[in-house]
Structures are given as structure tokens and as C-alpha cells.
N, C-alpha and C positions, 0 to 999 in steps of 0.2 A: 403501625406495628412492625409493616416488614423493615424500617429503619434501626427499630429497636434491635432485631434481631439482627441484623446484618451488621451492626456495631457491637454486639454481643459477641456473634460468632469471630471477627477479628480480632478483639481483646482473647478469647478463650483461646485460638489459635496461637498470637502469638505467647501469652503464657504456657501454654504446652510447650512449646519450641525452646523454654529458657528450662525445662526441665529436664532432666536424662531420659532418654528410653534409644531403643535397637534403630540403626539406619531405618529398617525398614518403614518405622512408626513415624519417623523423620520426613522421610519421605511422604508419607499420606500427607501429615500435618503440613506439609509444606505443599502439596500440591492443593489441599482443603484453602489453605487460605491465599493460593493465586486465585483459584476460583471463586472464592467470595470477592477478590478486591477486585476481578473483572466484573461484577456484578455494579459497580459505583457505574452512578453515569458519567457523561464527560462533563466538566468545568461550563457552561453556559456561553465563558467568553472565547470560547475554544473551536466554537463551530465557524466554518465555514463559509462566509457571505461570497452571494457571486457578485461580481463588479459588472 
């Protein structure tokens, strides 16, 4: 479920963002959705192995 929703909330973000509205609104929307896309986790092949 929380997959659904966190793929939900970045489509609905960036949809807003192709829309008009005031800097201000701008603004949210665009800090709403860096905080959703920090939510993804990292790539699997991306972690760190110690040698």
C-alpha cells in the first residue's frame, strides 16, 4: 500500500507542477515532491560492500 501511495503522490506532484499557480504554491509542490523522492530507497546494487 505505501508503494501505491508514494507512486501516487509523485505523479500528483509532478502534475501540479505542469499547472499555473503563485511561486509560492511552486514552491511547496516542489519541496512536497524532493521529500517524497528521498523517501525511495537506494538501487540494491548501489550499496557498499567492504573488501
Amino acid at each position: 500500500m505505501e508503494k501505491f501511495i508514494h507512486k501516487e503522490n509523485l505523479a500528483l506532484f509532478k502534475k501540479r507542477l505542469a499547472e499555473p499557480q503563485t511561486d509560492a504554491e511552486r514552491e511547496v509542490l516542489l519541496k512536497l515532491l524532493a521529500d517524497e523522492k528521498a523517501k525511495e530507497p537506494l538501487p540494491k546494487n548501489n550499496i557498499l560492500k567492504p573488501q
